[in-house]
C-alpha positions as a LaTeX table, in Angstrom:
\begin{tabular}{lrrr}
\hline
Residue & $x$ (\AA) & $y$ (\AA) & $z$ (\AA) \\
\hline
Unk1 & 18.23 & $-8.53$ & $-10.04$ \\
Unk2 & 16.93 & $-9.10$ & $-6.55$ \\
Unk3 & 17.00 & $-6.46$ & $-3.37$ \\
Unk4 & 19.32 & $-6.58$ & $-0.94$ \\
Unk5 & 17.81 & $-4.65$ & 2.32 \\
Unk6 & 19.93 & $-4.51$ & 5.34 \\
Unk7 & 17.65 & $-3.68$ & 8.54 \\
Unk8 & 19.22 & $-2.20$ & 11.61 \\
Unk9 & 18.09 & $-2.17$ & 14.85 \\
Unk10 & 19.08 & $-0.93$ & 18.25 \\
Unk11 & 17.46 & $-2.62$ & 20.99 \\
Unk12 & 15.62 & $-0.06$ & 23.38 \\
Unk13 & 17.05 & 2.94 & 21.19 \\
Unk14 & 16.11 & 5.76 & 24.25 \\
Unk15 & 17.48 & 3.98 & 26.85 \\
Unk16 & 20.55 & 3.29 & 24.67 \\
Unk17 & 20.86 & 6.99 & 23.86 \\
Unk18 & 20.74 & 7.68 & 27.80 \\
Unk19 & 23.35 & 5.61 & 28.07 \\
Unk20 & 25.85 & 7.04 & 25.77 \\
Unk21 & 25.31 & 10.26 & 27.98 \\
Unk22 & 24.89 & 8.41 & 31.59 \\
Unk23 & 27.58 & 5.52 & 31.61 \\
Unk24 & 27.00 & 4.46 & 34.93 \\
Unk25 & 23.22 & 3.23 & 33.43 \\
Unk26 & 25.02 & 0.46 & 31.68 \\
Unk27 & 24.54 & $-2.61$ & 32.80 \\
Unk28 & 21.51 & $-1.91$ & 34.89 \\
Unk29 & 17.80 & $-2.39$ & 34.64 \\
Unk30 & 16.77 & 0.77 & 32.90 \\
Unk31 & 12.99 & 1.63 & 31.77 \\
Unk32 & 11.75 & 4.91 & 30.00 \\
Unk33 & 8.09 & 6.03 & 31.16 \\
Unk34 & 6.11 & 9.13 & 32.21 \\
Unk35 & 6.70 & 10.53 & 35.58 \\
Unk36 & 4.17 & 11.57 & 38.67 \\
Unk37 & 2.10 & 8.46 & 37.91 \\
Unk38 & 2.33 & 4.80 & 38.79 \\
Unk39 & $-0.10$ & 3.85 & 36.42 \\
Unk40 & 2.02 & 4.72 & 33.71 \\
Unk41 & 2.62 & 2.53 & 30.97 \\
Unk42 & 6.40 & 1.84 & 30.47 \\
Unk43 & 7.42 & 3.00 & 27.18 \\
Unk44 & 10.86 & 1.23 & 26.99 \\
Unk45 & 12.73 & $-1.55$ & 28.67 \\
Unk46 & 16.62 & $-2.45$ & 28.39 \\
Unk47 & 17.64 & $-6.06$ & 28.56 \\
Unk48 & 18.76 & $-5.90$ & 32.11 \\
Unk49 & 15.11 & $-4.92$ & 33.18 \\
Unk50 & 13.56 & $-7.70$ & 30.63 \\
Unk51 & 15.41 & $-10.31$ & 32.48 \\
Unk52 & 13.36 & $-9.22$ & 36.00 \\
Unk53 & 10.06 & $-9.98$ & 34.23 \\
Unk54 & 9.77 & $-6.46$ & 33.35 \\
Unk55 & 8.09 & $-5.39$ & 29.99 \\
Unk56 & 7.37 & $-3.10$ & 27.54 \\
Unk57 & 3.56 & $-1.92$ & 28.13 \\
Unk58 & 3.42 & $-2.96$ & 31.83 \\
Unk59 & 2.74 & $-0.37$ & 34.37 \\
Unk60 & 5.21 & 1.54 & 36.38 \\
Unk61 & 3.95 & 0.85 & 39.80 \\
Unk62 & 4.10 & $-2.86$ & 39.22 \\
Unk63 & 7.33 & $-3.02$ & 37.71 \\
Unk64 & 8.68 & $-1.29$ & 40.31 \\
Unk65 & 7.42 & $-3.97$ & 42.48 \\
Unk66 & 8.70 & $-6.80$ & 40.38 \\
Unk67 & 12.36 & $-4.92$ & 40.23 \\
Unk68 & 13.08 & $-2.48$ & 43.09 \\
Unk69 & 16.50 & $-1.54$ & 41.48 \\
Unk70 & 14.89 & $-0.99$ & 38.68 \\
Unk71 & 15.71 & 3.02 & 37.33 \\
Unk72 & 13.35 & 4.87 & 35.69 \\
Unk73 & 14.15 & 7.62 & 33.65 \\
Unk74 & 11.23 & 10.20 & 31.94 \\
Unk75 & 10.66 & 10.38 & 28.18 \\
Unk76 & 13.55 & 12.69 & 26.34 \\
Unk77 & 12.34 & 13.58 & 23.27 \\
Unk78 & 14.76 & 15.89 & 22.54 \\
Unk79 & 17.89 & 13.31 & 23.18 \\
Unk80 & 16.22 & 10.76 & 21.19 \\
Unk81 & 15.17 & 13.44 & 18.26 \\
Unk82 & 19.33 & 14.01 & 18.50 \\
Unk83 & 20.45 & 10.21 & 18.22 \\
Unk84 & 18.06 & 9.39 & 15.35 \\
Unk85 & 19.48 & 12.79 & 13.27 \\
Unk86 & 23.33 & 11.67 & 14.02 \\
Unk87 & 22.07 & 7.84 & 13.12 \\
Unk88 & 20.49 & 9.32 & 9.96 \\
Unk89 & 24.02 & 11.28 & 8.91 \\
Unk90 & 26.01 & 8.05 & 9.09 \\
Unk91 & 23.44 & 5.49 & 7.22 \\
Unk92 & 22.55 & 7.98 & 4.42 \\
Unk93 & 25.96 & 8.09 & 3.13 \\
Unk94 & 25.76 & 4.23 & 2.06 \\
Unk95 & 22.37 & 4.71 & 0.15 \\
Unk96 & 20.35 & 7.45 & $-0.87$ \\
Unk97 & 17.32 & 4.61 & $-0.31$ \\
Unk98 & 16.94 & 4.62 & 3.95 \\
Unk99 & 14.14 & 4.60 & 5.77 \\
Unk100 & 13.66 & 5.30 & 9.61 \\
Unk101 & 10.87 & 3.49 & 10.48 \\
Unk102 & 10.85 & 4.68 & 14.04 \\
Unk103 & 13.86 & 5.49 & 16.49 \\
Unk104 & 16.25 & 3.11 & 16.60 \\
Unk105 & 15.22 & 1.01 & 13.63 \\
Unk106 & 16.03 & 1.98 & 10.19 \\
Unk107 & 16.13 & 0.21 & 6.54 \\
Unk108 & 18.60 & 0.36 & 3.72 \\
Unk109 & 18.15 & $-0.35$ & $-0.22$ \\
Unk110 & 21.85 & $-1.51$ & $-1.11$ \\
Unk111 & 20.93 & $-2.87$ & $-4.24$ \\
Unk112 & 22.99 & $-1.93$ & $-6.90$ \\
Unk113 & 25.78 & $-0.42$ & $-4.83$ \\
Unk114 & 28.04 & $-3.69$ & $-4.66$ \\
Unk115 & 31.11 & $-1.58$ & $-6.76$ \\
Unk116 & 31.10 & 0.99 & $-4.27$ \\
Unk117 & 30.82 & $-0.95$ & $-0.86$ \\
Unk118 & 31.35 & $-5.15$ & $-1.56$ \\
Unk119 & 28.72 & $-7.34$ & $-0.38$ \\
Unk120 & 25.42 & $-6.63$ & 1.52 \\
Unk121 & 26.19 & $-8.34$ & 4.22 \\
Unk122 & 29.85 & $-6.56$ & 4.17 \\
Unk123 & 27.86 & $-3.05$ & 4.19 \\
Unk124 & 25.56 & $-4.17$ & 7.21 \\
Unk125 & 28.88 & $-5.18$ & 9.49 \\
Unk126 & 30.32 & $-2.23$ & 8.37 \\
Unk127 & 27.56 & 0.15 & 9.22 \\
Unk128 & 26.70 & $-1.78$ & 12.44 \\
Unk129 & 31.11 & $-1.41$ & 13.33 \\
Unk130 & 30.18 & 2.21 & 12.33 \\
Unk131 & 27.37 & 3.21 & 14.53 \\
Unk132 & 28.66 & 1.03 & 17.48 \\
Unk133 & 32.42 & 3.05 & 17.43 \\
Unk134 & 31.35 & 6.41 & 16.58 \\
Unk135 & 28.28 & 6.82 & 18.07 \\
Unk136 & 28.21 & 4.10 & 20.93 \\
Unk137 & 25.22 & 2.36 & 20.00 \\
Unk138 & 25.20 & $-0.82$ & 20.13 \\
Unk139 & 22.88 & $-3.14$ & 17.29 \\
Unk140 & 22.06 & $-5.58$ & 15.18 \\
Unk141 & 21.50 & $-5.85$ & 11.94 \\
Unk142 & 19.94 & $-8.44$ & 9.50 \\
Unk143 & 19.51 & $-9.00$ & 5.30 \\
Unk144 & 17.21 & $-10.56$ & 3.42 \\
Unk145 & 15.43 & $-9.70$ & $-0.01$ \\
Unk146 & 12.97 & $-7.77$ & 1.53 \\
Unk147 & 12.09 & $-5.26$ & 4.35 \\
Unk148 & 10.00 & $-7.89$ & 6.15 \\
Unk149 & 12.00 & $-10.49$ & 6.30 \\
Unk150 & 15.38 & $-8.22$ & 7.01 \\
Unk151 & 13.24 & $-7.12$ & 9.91 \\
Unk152 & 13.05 & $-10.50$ & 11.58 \\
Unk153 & 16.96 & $-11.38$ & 10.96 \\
Unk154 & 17.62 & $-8.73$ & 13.07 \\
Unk155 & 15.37 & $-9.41$ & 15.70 \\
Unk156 & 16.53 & $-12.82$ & 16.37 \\
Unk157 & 20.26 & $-12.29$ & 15.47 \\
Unk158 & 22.50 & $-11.82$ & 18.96 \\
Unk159 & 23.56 & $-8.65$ & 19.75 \\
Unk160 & 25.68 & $-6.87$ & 17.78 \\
Unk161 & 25.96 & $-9.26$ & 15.14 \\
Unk162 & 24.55 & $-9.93$ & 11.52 \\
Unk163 & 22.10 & $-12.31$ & 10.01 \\
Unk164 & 22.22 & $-13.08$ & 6.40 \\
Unk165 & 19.04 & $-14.80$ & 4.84 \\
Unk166 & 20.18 & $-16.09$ & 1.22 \\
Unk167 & 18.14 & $-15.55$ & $-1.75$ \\
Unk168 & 15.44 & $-18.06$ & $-1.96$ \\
Unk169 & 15.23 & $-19.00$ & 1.64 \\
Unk170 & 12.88 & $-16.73$ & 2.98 \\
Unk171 & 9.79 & $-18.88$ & 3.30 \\
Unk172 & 11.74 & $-21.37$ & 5.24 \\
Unk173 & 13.15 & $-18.53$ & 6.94 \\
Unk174 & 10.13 & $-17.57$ & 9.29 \\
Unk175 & 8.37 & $-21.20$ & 8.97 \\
Unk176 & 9.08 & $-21.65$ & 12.26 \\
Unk177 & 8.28 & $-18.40$ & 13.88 \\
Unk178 & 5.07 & $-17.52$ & 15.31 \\
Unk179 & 2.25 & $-16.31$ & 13.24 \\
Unk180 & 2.09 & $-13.27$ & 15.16 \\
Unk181 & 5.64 & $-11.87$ & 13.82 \\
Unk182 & 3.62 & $-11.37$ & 9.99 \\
Unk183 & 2.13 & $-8.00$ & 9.96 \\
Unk184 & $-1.39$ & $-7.69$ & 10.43 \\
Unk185 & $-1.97$ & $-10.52$ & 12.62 \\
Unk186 & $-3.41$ & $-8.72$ & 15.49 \\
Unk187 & $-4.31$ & $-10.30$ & 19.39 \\
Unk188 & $-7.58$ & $-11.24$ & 18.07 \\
Unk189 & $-6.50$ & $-12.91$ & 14.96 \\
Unk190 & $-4.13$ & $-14.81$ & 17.24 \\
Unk191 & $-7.17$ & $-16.02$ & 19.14 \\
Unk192 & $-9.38$ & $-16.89$ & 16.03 \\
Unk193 & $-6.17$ & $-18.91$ & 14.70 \\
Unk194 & $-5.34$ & $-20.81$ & 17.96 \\
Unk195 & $-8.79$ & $-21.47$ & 19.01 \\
Unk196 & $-10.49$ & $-22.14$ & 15.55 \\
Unk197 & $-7.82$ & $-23.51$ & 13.60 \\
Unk198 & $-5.15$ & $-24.68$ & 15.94 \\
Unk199 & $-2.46$ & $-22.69$ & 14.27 \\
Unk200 & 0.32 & $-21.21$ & 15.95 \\
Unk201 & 3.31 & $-21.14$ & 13.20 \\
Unk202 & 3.80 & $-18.78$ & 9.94 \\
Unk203 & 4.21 & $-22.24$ & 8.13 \\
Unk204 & 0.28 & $-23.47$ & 9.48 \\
Unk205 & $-1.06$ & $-19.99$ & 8.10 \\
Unk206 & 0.95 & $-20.50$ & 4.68 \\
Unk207 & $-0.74$ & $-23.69$ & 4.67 \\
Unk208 & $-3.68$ & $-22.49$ & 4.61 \\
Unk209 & $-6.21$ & $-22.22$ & 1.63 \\
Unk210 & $-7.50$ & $-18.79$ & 0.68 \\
Unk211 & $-10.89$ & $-19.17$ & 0.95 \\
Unk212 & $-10.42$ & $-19.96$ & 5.59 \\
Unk213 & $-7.32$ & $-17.34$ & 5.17 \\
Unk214 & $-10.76$ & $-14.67$ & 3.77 \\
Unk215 & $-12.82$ & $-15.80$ & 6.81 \\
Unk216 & $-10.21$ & $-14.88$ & 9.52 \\
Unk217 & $-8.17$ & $-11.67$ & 7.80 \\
Unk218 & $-11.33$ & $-10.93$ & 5.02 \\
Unk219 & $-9.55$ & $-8.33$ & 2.38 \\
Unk220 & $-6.27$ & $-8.42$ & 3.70 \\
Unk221 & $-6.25$ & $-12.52$ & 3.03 \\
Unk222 & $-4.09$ & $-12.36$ & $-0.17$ \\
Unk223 & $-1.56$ & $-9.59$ & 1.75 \\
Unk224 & $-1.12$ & $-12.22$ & 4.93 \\
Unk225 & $-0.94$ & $-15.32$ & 2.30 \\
Unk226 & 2.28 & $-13.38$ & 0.95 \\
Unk227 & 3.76 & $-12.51$ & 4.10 \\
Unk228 & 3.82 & $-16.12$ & 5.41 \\
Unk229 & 5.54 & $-17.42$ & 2.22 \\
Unk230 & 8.29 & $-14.68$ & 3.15 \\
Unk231 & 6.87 & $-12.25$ & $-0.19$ \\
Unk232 & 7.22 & $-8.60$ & 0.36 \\
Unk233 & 7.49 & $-5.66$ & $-2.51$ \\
Unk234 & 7.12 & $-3.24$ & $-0.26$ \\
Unk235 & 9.78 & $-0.33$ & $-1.16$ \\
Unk236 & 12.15 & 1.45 & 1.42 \\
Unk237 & 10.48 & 5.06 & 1.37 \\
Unk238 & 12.79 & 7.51 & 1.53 \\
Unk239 & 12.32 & 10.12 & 4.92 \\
Unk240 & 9.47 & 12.72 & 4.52 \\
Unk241 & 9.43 & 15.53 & 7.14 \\
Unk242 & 5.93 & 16.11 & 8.03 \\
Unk243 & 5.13 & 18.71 & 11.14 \\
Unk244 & 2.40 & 17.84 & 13.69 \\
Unk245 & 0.90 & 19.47 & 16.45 \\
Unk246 & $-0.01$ & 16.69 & 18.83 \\
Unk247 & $-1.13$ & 16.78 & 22.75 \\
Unk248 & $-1.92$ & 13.95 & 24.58 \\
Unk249 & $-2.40$ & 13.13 & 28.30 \\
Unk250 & $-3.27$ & 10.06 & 31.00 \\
Unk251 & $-5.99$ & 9.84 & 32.58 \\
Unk252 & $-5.96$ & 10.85 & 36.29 \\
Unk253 & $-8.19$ & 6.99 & 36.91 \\
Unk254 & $-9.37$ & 4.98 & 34.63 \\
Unk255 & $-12.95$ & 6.73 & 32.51 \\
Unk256 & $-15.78$ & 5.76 & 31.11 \\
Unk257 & $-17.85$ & 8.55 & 31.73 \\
Unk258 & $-18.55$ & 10.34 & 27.85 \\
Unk259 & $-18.94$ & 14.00 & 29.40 \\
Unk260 & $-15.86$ & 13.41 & 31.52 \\
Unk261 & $-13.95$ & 12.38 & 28.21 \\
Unk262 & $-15.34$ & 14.71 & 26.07 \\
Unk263 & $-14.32$ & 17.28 & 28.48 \\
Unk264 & $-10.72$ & 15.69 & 27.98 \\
Unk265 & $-11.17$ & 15.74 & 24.83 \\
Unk266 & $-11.73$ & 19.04 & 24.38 \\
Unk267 & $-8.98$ & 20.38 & 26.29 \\
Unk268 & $-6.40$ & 18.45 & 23.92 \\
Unk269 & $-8.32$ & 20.35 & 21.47 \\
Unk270 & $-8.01$ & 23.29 & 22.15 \\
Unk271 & $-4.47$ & 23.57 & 23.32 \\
Unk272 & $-3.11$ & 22.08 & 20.16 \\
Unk273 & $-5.58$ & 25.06 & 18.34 \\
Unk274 & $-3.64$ & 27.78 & 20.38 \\
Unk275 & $-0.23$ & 25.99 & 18.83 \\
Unk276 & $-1.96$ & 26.06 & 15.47 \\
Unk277 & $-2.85$ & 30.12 & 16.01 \\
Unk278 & 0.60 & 30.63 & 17.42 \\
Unk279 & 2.32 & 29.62 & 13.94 \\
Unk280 & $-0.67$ & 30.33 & 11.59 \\
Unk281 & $-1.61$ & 26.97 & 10.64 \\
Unk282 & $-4.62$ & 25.65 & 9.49 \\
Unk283 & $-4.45$ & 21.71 & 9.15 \\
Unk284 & $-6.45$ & 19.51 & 6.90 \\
Unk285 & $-5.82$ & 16.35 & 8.96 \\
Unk286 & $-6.81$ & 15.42 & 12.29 \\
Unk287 & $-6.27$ & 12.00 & 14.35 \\
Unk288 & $-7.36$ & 11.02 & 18.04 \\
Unk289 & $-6.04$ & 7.92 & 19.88 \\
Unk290 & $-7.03$ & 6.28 & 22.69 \\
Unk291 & $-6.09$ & 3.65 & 24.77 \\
Unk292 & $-8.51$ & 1.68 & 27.13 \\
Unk293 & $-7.42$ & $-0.27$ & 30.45 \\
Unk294 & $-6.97$ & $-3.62$ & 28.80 \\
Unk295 & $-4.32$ & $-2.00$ & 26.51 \\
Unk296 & $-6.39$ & $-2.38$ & 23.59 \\
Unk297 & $-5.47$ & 0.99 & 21.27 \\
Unk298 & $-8.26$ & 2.92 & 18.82 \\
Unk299 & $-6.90$ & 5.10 & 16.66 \\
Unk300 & $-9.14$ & 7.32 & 13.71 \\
Unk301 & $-8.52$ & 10.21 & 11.93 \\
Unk302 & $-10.65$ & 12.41 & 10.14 \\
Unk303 & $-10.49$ & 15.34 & 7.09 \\
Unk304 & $-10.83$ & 18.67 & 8.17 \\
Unk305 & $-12.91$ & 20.17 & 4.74 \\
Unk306 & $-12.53$ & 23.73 & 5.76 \\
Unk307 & $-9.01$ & 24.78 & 7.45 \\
Unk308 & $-9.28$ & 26.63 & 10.87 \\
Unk309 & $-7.44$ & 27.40 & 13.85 \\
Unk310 & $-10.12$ & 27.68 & 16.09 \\
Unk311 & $-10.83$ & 25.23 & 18.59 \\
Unk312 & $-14.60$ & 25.67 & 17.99 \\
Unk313 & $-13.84$ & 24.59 & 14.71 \\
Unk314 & $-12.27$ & 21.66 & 15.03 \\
Unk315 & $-13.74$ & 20.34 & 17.78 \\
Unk316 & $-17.31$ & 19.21 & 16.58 \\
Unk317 & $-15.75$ & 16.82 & 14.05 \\
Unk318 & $-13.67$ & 15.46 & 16.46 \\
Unk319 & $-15.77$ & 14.66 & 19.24 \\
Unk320 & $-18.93$ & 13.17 & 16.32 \\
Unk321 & $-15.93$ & 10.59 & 15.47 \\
Unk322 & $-14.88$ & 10.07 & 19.28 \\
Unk323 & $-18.55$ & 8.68 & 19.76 \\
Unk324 & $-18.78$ & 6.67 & 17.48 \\
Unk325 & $-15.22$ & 5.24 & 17.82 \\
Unk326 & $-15.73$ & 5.07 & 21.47 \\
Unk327 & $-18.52$ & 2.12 & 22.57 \\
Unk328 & $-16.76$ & $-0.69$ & 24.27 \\
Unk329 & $-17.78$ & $-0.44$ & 28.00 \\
Unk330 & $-13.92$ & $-0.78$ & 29.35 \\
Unk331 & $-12.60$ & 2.27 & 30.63 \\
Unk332 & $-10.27$ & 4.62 & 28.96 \\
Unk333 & $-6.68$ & 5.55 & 30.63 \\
Unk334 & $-5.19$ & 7.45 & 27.53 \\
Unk335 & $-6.03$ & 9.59 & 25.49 \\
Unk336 & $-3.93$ & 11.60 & 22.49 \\
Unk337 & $-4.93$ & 14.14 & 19.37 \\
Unk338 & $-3.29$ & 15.30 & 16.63 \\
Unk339 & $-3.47$ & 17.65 & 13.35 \\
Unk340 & $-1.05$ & 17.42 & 10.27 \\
Unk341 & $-0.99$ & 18.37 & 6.56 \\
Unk342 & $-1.33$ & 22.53 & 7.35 \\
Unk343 & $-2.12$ & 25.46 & 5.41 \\
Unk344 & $-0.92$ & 29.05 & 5.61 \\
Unk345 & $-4.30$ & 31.14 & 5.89 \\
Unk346 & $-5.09$ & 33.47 & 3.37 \\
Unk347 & $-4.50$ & 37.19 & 4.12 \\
Unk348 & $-7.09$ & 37.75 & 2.25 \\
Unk349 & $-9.97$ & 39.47 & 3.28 \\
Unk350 & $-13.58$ & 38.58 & 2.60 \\
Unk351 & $-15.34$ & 41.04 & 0.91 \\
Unk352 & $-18.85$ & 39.92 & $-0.40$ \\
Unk353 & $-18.96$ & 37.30 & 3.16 \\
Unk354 & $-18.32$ & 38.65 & 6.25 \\
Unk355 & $-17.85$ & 36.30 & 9.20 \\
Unk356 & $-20.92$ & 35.53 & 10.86 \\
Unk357 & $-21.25$ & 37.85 & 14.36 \\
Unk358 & $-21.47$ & 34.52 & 16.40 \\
Unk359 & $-18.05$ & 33.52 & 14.81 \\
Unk360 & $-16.14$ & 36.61 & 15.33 \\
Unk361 & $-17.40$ & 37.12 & 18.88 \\
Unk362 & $-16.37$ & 33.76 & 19.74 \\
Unk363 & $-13.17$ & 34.47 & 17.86 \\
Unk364 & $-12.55$ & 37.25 & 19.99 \\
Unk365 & $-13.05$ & 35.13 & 23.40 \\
Unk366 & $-10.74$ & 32.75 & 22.30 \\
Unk367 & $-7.70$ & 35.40 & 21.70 \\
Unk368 & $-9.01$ & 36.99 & 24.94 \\
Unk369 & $-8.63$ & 33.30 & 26.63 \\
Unk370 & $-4.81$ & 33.16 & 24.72 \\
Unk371 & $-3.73$ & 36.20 & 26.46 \\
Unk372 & $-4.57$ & 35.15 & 30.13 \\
Unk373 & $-2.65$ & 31.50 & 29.23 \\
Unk374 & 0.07 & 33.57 & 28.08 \\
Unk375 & 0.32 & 35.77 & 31.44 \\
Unk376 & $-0.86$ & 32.76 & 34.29 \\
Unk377 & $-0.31$ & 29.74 & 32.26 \\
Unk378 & $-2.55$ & 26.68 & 30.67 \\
Unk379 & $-4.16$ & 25.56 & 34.08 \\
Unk380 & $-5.51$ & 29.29 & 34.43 \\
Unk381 & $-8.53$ & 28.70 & 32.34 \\
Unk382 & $-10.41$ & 25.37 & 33.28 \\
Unk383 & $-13.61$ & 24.14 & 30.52 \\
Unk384 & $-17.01$ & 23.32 & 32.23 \\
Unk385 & $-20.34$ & 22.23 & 30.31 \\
Unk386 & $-23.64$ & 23.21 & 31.00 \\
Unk387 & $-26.67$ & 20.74 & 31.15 \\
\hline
\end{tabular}
């Protein structure tokens, strides 16, 4: 028996979200993006704004220009956190198999649960009715076989309706798309395909033998081969709650200075290490990300063998993998870190080895440094280096 995976998707899911709060924002060109900075990237765009010229990525001072009615609201985390948990209540009672992929998008694993709810294409209509009437969200939904190909139905379907793809039809499905829709065809695989190989379509890389399809993607070649013939077995994974201490921030100007962004660096550090002392966490995952002035994103991350809290701890590893990530001479405008996978610390004391005096007394500044954030706030304490 074949899948049957229904993908939903609600176009510009934040600003949609605003909107069920704000009415008068219907209608209008509406972007999401970080205030007090016109070089910030715009995070979201509604339909309205997309039809100025304005897009997802493109910075807020020129968008402005390009669409002086255009409104701009600031990220909401906590409104969006709230739509995705009541969109997450109404889809899990159709399937026990759902997967939010990120806000506003979300896959369902029907298979097996014609008896209870008809056809697959019955259940996507009648969650899309659902969401749109009870929750004011408007979407789209699409089904195929697969997650990748469900994904693409309901990308190209109008809004607010539902796109079918019959068993079978997949490959001829996304033929005639761009090669760029399969996953893991990146801007400069684009370029290598267009200007090597004059390919443009999924059905050109299809075409394609495996042995020029190892040249351009190397070990991901039989993966990509798949994808353009419509093949995916990848599963809908059920939602895992996994808590992260993340601080990012942009970049006053464009940098390219190291000591300037190791400076940065640091201070990303060590503010997510005071949230890390404040619950008693020790994580055993770390991740940086970093975005340079051409948009081009670098993201690594990193085990953490021995679990600490301190800044002075974590930072070393962090910056060792920074330099080496970091040696294209374009300059860098954000930057973000991040630590996951956490552990409780012992309450154990060590009896047979002592902390080392150097680590305690630095131990000691650092609480000392906590309570002086606490009383007169973050921007209190500013970092320096020596030379």
């Amino acid at each position: 028996m074949h899948r049957h995976i229904i993908h939903l998707h609600i176009p510009a899911f934040p600003i949609a979200a605003a909107r069920v709060c704000r009415p008068e924002l219907r209608d209008r060109p509406v972007a999401i993006a970080p205030p007090h900075s016109e070089r910030a990237l715009l995070l979201s765009v509604s339909l309205e704004a997309r039809r100025e010229g304005i897009f997802k990525g493109m910075d807020l001072g020129k968008a402005v220009k390009f669409c002086p009615d255009l409104i701009v609201l600031p990220p909401d985390q906590d409104l969006t956190a709230r739509a995705s948990y009541a969109l997450a209540g109404m889809v899990s009672r159709y399937t026990p198999l759902w997967e939010p992929s990120r806000p506003g998008h979300v896959y369902l694993d029907v298979t097996g649960t014609g008896r209870l709810w008809g056809k697959a294409k019955d259940i996507a209509l009648h969650v899309r009715q659902e969401v749109r009437e009870r929750l004011r969200l408007p979407g789209a939904a699409g089904v195929a076989a697969n997650k990748l190909v469900s994904h693409l139905a309901s990308r190209i379907v109008s809004s607010g309706g539902v796109l079918d793809v019959d068993y079978g039809r997949e490959s001829a499905f996304i033929a005639p798309m761009k090669a760029t829709v399969l996953p893991g065809v990146t801007r400069i695989h684009k370029r290598v395909l267009l200007e090597e190989l004059s390919i443009i379509l999924v059905r050109q890389v299809a075409a394609l033998d495996m042995g020029s399809l190892a040249l351009v993607f190397g070990r991901q070649a039989h993966v990509i081969h798949q994808r353009a013939l419509g093949i995916d077995p990848t599963p809908v994974y059920p939602p895992q709650r996994e808590p992260v201490i993340t601080e990012e921030v942009i970049l006053p100007q464009d940098e390219n200075d190291e000591t300037k962004l190791l400076g940065t660096l640091y201070s990303l550090v060590e503010k997510c290490s005071a949230a890390l002392r404040r619950r008693s966490l020790h994580p055993r995952r770390a991740g940086m990300m970093f975005r340079y002035a051409d948009q081009k994103e670098v993201v690594r991350k990193i085990q953490i063998p021995h679990g600490s809290a301190w800044g002075f701890d974590l930072y070393p590893a962090l910056e060792t993998l920074f330099v080496k990530t970091c040696q294209r001479r374009v300059r860098i405008r954000f930057m973000k870190v991040w630590f996951k996978d956490f552990l409780s610390p012992d309450p154990q004391l060590l009896l047979f080895s002592p902390p080392a005096k150097s680590t305690e007394k630095r131990a000691e500044v650092t609480r000392a440094l906590d309570r002086v954030r606490e009383k007169y706030g973050d921007e209190a304490i500013r970092y320096a280096r020596v030379t």
